[in-house]
VOVEXTOR-975944 format. One line per field, with one value per residue: residue number from 0; residue in three letters; y, z, x of N, C-alpha, C in turn. Coordinates in nm, 3 decimals. Layout:
N
num = [NUM; ...]
residuo = [ALA; ...]
n_y = [Y; ...]
n_z = [Z; ...]
n_x = [X; ...]
ca_y = [Y; ...]
ca_z = [Z; ...]
ca_x = [X; ...]
c_y = [Y; ...]
c_z = [Z; ...]
c_x = [X; ...]
end
This chain:
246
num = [0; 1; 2; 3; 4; 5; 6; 7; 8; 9; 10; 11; 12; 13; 14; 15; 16; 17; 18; 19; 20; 21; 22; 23; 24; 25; 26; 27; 28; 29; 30; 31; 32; 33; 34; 35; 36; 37; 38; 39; 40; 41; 42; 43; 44; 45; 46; 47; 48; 49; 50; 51; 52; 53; 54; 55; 56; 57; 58; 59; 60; 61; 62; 63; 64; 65; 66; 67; 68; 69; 70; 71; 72; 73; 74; 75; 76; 77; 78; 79; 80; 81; 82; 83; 84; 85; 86; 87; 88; 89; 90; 91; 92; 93; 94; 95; 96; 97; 98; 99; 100; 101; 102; 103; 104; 105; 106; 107; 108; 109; 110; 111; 112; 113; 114; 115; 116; 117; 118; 119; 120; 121; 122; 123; 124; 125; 126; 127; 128; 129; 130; 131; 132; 133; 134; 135; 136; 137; 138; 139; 140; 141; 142; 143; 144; 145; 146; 147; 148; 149; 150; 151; 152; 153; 154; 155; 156; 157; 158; 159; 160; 161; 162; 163; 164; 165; 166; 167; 168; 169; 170; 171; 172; 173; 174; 175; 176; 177; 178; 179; 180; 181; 182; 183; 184; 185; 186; 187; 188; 189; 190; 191; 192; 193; 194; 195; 196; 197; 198; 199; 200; 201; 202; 203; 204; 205; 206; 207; 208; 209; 210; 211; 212; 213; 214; 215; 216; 217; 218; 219; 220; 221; 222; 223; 224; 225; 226; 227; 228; 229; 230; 231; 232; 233; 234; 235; 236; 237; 238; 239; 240; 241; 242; 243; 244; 245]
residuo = [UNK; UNK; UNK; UNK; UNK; UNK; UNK; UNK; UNK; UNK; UNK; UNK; UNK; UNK; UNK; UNK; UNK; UNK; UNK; UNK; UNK; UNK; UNK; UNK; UNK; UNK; UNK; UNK; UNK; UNK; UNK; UNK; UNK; UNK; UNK; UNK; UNK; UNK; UNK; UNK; UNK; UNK; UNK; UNK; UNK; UNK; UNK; UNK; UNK; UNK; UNK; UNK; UNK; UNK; UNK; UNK; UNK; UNK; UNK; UNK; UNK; UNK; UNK; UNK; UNK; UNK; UNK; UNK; UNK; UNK; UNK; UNK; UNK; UNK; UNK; UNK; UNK; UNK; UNK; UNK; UNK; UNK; UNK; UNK; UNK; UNK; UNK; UNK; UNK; UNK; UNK; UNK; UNK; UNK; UNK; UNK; UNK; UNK; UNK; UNK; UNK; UNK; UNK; UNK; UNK; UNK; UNK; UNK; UNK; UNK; UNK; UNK; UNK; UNK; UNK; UNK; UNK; UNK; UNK; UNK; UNK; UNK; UNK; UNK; UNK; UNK; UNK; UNK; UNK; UNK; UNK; UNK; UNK; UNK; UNK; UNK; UNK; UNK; UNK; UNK; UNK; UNK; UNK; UNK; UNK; UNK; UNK; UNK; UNK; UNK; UNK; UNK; UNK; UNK; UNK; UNK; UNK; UNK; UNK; UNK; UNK; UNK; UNK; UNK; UNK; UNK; UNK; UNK; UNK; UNK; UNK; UNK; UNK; UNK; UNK; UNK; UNK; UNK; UNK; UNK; UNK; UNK; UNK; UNK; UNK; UNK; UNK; UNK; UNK; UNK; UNK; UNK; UNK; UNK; UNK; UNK; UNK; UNK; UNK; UNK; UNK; UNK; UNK; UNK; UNK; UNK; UNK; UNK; UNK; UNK; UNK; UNK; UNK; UNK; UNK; UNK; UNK; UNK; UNK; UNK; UNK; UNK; UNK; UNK; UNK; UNK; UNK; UNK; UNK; UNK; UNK; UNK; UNK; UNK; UNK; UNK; UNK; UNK; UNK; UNK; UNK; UNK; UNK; UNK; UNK; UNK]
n_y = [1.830; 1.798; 1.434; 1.416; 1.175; 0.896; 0.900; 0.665; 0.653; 0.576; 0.477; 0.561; 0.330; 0.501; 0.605; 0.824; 1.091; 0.955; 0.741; 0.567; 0.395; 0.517; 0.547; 0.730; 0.998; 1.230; 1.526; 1.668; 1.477; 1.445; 1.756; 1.743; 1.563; 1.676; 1.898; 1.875; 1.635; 1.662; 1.549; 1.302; 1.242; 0.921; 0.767; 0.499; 0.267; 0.114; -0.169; -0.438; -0.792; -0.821; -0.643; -0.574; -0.590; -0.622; -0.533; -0.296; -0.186; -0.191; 0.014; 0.269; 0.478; 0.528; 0.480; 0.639; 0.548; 0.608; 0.810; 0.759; 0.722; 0.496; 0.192; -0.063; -0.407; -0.613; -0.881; -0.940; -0.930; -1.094; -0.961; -0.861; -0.870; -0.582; -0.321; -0.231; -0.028; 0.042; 0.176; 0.058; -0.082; -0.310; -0.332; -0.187; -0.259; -0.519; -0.436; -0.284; -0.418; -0.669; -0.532; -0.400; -0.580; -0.648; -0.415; -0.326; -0.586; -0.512; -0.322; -0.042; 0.319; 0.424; 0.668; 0.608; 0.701; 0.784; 0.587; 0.426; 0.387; 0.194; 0.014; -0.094; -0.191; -0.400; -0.553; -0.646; -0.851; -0.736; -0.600; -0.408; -0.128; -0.105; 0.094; 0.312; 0.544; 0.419; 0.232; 0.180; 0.451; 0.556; 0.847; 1.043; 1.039; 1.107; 1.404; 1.600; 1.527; 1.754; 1.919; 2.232; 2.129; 2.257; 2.284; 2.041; 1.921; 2.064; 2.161; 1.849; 1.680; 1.648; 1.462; 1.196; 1.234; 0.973; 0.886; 0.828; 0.861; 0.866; 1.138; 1.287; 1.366; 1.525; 1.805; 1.950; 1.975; 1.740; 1.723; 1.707; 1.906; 1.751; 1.680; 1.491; 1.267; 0.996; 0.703; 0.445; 0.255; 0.183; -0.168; -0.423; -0.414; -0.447; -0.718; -0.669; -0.344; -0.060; 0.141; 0.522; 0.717; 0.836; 0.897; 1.102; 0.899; 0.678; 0.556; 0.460; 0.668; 0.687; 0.499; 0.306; 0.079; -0.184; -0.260; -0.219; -0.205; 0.018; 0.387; 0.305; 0.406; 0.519; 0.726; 0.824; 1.098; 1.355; 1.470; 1.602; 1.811; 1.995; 2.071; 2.295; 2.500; 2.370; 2.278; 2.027; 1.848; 1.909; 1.817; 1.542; 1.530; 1.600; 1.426; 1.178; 1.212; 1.213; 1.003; 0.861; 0.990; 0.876]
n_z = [-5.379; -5.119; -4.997; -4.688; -4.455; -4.239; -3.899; -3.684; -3.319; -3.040; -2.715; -2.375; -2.055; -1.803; -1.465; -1.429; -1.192; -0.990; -0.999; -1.197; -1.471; -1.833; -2.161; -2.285; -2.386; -2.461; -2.502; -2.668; -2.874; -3.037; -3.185; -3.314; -3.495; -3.627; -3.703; -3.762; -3.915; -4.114; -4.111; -3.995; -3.654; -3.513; -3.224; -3.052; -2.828; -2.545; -2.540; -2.574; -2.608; -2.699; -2.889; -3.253; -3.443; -3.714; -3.889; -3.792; -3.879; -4.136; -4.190; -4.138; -4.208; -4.097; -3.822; -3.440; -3.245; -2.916; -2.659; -2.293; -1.964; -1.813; -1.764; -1.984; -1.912; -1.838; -1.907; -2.119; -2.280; -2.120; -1.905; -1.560; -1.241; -1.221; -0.998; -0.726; -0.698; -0.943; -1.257; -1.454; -1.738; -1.857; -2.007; -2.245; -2.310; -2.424; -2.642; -2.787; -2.855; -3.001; -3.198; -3.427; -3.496; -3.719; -3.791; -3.976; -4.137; -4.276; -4.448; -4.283; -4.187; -3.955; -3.623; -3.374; -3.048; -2.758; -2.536; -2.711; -2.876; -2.733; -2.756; -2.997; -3.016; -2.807; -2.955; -3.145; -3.036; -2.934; -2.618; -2.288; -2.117; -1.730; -1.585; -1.684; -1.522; -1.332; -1.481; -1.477; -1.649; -1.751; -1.837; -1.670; -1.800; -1.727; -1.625; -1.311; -1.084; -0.973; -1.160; -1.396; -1.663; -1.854; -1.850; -1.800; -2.091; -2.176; -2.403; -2.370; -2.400; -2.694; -2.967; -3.144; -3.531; -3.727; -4.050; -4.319; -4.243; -4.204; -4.075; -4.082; -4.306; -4.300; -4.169; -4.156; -3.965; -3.759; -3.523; -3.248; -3.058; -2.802; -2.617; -2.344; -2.154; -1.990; -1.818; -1.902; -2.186; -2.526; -2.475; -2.607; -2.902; -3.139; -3.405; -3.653; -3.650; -3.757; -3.613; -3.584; -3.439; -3.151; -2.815; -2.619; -2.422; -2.506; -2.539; -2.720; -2.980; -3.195; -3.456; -3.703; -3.904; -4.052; -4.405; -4.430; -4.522; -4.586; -4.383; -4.128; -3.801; -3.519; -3.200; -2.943; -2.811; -2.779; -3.062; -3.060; -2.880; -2.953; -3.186; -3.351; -3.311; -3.386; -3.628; -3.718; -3.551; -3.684; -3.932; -3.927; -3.873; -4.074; -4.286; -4.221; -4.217; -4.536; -4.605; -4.488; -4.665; -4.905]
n_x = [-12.287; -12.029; -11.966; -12.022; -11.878; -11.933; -11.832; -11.741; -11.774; -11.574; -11.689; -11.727; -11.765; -11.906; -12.013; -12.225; -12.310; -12.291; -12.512; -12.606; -12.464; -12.328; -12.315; -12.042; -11.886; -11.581; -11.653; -11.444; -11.390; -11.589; -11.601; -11.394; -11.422; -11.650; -11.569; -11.299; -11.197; -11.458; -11.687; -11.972; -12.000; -12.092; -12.160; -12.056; -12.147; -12.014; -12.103; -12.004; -12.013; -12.342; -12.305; -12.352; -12.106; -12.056; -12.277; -12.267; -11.985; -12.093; -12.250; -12.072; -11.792; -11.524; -11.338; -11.294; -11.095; -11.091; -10.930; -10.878; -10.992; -10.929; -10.728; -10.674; -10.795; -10.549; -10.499; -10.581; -10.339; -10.161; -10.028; -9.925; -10.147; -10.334; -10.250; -10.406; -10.738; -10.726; -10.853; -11.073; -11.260; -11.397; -11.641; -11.618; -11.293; -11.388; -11.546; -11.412; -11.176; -11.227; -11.328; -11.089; -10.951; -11.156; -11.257; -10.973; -10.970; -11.169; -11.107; -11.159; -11.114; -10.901; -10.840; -10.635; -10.631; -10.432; -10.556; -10.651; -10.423; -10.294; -10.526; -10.479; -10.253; -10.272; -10.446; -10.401; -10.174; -9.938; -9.780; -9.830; -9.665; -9.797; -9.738; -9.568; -9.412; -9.272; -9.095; -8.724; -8.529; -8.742; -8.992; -9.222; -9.523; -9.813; -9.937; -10.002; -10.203; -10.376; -10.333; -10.514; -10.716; -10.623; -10.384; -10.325; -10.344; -10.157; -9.880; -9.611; -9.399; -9.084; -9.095; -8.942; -8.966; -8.957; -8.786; -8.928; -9.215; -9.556; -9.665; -9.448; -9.468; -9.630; -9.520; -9.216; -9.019; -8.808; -8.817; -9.132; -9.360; -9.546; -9.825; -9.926; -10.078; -10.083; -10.044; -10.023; -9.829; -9.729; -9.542; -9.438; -9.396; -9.676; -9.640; -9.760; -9.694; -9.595; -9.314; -9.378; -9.304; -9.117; -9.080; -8.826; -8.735; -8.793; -9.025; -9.304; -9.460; -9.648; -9.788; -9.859; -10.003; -9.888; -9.890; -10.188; -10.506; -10.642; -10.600; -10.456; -10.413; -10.226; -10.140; -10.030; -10.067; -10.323; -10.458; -10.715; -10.703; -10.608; -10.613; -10.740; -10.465; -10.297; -10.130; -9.995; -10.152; -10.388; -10.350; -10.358; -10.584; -10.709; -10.629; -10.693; -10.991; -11.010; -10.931; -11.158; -11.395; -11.305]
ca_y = [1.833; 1.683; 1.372; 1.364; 1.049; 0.881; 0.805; 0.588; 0.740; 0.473; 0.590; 0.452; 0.284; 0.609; 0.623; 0.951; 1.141; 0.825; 0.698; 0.483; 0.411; 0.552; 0.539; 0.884; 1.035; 1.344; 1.627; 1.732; 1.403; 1.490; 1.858; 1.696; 1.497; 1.726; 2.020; 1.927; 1.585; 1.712; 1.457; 1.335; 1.160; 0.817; 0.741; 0.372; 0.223; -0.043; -0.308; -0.567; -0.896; -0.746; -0.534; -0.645; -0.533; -0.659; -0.458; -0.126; -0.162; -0.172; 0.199; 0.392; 0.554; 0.532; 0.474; 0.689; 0.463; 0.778; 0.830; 0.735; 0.756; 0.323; 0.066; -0.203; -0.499; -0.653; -1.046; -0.907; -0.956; -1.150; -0.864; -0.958; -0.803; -0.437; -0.225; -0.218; 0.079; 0.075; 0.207; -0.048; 0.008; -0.409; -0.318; -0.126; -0.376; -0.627; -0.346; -0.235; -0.502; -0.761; -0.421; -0.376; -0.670; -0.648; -0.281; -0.368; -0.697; -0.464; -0.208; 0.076; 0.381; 0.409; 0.675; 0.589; 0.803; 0.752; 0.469; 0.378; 0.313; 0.062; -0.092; -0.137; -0.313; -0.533; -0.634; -0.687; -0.917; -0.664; -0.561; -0.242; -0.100; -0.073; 0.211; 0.402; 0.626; 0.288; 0.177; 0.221; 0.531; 0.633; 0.976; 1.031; 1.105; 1.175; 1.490; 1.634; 1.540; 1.920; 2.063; 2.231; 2.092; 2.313; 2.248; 1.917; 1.883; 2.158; 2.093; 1.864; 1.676; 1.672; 1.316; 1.208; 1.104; 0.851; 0.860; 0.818; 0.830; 1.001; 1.238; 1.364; 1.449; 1.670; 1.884; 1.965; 1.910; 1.617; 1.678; 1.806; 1.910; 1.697; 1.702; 1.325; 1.221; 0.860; 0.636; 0.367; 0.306; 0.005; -0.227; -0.483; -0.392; -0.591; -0.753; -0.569; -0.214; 0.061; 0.296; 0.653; 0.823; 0.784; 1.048; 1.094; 0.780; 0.551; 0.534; 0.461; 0.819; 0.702; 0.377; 0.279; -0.077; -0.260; -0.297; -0.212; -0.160; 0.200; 0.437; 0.289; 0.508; 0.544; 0.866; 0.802; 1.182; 1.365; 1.573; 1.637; 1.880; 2.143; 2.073; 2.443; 2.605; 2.334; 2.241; 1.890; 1.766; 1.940; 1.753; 1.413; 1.475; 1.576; 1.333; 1.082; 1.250; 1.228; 0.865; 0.816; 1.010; 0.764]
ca_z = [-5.234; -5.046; -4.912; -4.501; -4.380; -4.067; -3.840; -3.520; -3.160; -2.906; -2.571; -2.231; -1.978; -1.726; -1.413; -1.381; -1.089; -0.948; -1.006; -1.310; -1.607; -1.901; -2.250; -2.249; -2.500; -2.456; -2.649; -2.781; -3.018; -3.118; -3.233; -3.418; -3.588; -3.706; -3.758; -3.852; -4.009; -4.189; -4.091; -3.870; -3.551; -3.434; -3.058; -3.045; -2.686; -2.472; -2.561; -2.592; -2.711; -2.727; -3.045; -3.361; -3.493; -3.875; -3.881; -3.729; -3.997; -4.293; -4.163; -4.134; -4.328; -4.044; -3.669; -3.394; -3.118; -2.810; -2.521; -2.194; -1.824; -1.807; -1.808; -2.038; -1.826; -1.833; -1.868; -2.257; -2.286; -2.038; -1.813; -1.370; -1.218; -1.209; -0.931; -0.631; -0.733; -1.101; -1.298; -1.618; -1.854; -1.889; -2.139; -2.338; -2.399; -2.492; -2.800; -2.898; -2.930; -3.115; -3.319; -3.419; -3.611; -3.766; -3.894; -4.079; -4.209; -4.399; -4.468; -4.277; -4.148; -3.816; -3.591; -3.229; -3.000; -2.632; -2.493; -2.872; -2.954; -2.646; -2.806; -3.123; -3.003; -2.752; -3.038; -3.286; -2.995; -2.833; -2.478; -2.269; -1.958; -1.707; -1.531; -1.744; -1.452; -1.260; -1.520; -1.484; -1.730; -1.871; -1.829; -1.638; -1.969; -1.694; -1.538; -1.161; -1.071; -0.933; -1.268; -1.453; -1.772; -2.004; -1.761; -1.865; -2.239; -2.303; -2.445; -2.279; -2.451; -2.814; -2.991; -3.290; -3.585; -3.788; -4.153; -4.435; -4.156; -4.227; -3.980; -4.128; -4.437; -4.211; -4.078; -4.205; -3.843; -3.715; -3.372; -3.224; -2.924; -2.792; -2.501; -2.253; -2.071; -2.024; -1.745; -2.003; -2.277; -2.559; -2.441; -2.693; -2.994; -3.219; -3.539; -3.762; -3.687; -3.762; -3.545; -3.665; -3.365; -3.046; -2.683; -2.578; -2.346; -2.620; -2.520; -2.895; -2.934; -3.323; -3.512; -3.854; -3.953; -4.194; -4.485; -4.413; -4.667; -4.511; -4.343; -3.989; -3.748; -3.352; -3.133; -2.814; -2.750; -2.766; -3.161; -3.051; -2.813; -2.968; -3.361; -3.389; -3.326; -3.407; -3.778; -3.736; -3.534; -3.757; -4.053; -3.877; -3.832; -4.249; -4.359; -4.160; -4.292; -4.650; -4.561; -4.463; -4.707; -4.986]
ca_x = [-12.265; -12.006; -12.011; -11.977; -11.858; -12.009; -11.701; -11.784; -11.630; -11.579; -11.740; -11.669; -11.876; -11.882; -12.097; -12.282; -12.319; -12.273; -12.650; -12.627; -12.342; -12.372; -12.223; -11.998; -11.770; -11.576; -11.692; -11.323; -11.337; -11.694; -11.578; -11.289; -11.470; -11.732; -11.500; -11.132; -11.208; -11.508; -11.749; -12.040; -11.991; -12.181; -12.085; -12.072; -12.151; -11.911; -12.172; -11.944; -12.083; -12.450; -12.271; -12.311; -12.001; -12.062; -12.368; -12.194; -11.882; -12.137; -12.241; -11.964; -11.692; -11.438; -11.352; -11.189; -11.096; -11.037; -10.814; -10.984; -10.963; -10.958; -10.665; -10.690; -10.779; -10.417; -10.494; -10.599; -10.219; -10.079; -9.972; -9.934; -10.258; -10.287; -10.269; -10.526; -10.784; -10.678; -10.990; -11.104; -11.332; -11.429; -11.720; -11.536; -11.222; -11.496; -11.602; -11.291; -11.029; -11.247; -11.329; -11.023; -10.880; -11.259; -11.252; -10.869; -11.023; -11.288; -11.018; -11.240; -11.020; -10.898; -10.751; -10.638; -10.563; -10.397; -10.584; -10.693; -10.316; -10.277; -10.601; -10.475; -10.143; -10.329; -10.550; -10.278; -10.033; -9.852; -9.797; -9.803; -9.632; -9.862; -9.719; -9.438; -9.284; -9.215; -8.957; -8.612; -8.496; -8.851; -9.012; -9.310; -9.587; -9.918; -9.975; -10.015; -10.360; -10.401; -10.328; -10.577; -10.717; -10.561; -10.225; -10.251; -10.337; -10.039; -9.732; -9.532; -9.243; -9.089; -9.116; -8.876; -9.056; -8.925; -8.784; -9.022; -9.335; -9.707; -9.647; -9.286; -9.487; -9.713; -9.447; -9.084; -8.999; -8.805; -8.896; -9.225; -9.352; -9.682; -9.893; -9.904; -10.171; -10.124; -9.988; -9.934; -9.837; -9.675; -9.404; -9.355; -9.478; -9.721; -9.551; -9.811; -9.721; -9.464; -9.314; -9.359; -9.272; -9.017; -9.012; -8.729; -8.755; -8.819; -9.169; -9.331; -9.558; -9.704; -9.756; -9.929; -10.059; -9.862; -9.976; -10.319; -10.616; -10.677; -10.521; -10.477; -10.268; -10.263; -10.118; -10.041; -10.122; -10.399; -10.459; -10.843; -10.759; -10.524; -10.598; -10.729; -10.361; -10.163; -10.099; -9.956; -10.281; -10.509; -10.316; -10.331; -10.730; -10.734; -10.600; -10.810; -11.085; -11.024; -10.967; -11.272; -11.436; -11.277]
c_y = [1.731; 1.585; 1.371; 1.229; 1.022; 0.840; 0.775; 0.634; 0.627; 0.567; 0.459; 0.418; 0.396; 0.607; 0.819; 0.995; 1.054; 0.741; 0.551; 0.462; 0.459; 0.537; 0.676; 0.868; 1.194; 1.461; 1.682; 1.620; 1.440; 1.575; 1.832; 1.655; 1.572; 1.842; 1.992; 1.778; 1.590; 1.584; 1.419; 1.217; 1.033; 0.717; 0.542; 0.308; 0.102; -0.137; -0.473; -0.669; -0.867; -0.616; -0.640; -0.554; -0.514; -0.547; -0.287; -0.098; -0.169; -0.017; 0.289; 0.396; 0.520; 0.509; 0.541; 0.602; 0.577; 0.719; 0.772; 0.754; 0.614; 0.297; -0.004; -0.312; -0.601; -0.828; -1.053; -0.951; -0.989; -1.095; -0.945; -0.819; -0.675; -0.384; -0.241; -0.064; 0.133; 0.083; 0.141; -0.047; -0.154; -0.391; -0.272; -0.192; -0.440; -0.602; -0.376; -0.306; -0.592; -0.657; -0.432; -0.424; -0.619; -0.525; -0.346; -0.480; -0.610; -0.336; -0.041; 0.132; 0.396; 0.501; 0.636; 0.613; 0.755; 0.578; 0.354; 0.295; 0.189; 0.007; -0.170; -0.241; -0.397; -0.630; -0.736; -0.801; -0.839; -0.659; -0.418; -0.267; -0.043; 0.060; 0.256; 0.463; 0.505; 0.225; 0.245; 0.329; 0.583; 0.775; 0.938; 1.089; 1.144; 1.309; 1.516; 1.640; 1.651; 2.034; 2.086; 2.149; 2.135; 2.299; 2.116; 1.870; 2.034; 2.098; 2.012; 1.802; 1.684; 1.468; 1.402; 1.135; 1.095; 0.882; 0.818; 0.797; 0.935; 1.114; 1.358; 1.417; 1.535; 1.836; 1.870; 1.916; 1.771; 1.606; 1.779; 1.810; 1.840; 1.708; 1.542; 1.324; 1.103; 0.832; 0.495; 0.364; 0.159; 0.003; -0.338; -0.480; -0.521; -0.598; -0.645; -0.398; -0.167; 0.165; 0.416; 0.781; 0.778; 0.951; 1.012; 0.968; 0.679; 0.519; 0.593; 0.582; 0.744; 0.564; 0.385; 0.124; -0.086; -0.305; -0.291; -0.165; -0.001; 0.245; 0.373; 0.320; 0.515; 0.671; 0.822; 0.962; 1.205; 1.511; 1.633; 1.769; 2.058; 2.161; 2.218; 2.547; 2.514; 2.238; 2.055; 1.826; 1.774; 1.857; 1.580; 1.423; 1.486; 1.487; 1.156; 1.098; 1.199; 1.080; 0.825; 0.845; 0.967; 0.650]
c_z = [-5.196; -4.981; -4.768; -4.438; -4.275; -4.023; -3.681; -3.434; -3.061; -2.777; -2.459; -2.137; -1.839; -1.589; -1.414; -1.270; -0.990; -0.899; -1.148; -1.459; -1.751; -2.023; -2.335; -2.343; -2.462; -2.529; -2.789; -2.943; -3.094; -3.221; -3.319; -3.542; -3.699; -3.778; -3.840; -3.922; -4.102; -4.191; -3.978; -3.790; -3.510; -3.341; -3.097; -2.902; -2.655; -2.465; -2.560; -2.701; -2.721; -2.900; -3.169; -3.484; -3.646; -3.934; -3.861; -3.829; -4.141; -4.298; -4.196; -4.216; -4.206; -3.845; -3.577; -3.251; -3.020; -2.701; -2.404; -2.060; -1.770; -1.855; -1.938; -1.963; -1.891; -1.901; -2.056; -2.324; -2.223; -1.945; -1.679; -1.395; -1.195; -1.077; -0.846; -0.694; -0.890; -1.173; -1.457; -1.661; -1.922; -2.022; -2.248; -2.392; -2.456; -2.651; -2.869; -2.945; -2.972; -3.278; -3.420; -3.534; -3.754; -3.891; -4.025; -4.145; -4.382; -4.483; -4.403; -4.200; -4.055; -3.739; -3.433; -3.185; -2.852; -2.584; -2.608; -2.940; -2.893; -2.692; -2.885; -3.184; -2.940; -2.849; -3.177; -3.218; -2.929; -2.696; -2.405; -2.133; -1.901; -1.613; -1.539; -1.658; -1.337; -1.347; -1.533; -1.615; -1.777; -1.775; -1.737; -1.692; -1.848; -1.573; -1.414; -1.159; -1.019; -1.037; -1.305; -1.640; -1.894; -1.979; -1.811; -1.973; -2.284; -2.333; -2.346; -2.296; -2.599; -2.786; -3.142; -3.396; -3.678; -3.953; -4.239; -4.361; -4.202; -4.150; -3.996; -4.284; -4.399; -4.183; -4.176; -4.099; -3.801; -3.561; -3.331; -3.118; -2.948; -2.688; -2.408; -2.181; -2.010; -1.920; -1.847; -2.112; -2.380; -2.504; -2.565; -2.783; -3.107; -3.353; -3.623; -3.744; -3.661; -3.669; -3.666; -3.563; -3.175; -2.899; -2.646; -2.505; -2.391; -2.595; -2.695; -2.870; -3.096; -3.368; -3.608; -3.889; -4.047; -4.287; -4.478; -4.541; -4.707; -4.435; -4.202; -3.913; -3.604; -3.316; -3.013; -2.711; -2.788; -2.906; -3.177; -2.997; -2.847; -3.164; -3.439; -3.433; -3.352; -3.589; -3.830; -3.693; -3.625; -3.913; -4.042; -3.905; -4.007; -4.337; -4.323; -4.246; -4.421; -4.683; -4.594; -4.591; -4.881; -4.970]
c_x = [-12.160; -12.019; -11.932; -11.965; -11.899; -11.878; -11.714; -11.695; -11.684; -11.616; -11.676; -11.771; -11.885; -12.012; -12.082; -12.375; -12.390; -12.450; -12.666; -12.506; -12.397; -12.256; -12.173; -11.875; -11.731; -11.600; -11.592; -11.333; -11.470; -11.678; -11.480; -11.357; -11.565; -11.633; -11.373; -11.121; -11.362; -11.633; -11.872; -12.014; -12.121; -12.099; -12.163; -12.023; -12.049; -12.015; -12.145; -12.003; -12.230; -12.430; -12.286; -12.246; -11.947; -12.151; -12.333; -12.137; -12.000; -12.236; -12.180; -11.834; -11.530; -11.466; -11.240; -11.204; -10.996; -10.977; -10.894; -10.881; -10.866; -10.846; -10.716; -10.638; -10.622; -10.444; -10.533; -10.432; -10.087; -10.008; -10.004; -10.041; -10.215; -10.279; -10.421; -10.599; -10.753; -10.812; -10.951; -11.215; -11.379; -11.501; -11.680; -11.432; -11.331; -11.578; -11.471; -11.171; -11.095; -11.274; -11.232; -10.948; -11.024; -11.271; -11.113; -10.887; -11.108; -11.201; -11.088; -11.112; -11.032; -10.803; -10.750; -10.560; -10.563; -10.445; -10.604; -10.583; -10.319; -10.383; -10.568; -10.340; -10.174; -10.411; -10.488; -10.163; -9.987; -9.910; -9.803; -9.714; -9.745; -9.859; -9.554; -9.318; -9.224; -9.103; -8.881; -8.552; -8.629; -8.900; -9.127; -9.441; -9.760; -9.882; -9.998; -10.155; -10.439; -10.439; -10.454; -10.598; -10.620; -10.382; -10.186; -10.215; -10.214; -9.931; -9.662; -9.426; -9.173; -9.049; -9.036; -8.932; -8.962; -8.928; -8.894; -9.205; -9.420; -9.694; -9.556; -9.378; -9.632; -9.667; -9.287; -8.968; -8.925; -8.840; -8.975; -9.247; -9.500; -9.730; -9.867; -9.969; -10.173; -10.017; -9.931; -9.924; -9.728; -9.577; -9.350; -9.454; -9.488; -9.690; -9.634; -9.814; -9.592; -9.501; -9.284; -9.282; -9.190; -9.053; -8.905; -8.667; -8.747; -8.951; -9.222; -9.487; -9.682; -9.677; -9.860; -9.956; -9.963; -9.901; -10.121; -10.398; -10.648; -10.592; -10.573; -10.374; -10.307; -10.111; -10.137; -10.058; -10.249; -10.427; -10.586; -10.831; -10.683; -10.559; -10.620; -10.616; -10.263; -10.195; -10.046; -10.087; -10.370; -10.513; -10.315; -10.512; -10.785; -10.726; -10.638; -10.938; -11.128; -11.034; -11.083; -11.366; -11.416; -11.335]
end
């Protein structure tokens, strides 16, 4: 029998139907996880310092740090205050960026996706922009809050990936098309990671740990939600997988 890897899914601190918070994960990374990296899912709560994070990593096979709704409280990396009405996700930084260094310490595998990447450069030193279509020349990478779901996660720009990058040996492709969800996204990237991937904008789409023990990789889109029909996500979530299952 094969073995199934356990691979931890960061959840978010979510009120529901506005009565009480709860610790909420979207189902797409669930179905990833079970289906296209071949594995079983354990949702790991925004506990913060109540986690014991030593204890968790001697569990699991791997970690997908997911996209979210939530900022990263700014002061994590010296950013000016955010935005009046800017939605943050406190409990959740407090998991996932001491996580972070922690998992690549133990060499456990890691992918992170949208909000996951901006974790994984705040955690590593880097900075972000806190709102992309506000700087001078960049694109505008979130969606019309009208659209429908499937309006938003579709295609929506091509990204260039990068000479000798994991991604380029996915695809034959030098440029692909991706989906964008995300108001922000890195600004000065942290010493320990390679770009793999550029939008048009120069907004960094893909990055990889340096030198890391394991495969550790972030996606500033979203490869949960199309991996079925698209061949590059589905090869990003395999090869996580196999990761893990090493």
């Amino acid at each position: 029998m094969n073995h199934r890897p356990v691979i931890a899914v960061t959840a978010d601190c979510m009120m529901i139907r506005d009565i009480m918070p709860a610790a909420a994960v979207y189902t797409v990374y669930v179905d990833a996880v079970i289906h296209a990296a071949d594995a079983l899912p354990w949702l790991v709560p925004p506990a913060g310092e109540a986690m014991d994070l030593d204890a968790l990593m001697d569990r699991i096979d791997g970690i997908v740090f997911t996209g979210a709704r939530s900022d990263i409280q700014s002061h994590h990396y010296q950013g000016a205050a955010a935005a009046e009405n800017t939605v943050q996700d406190p409990q959740r930084d407090s998991t996932t960026l001491p996580l972070i260094p922690k998992a690549l310490a133990r060499g456990i595998p890691m992918l992170c996706i949208c909000r996951g990447i901006q974790e994984l450069n705040v955690a590593l030193g880097g900075t972000l922009h806190q709102d992309i279509a506000a700087r001078p020349g960049k694109l505008s990478h979130f969606p019309p809050e009208d659209w429908t779901v499937e309006q938003r996660f579709a295609e929506s720009h091509e990204i260039q990936l990068e000479n000798n990058s994991i991604l380029g040996k996915l695809t034959d492709d030098k440029m692909v098309k991706v989906n964008s969800v995300h108001r922000q996204g890195i600004n000065r990237l942290a010493d320990d990671l390679i770009v793999e991937a550029t939008a048009p904008d120069g907004i960094i789409e893909a990055v990889r740990v340096r030198g890391s023990k394991a495969f550790a990789y972030g996606v500033q889109w979203h490869p949960e939600w199309d991996w079925r029909d698209n061949p590059l996500n589905a090869g990003i979530w395999n090869i996580f997988g196999e990761a893990c299952r090493n």
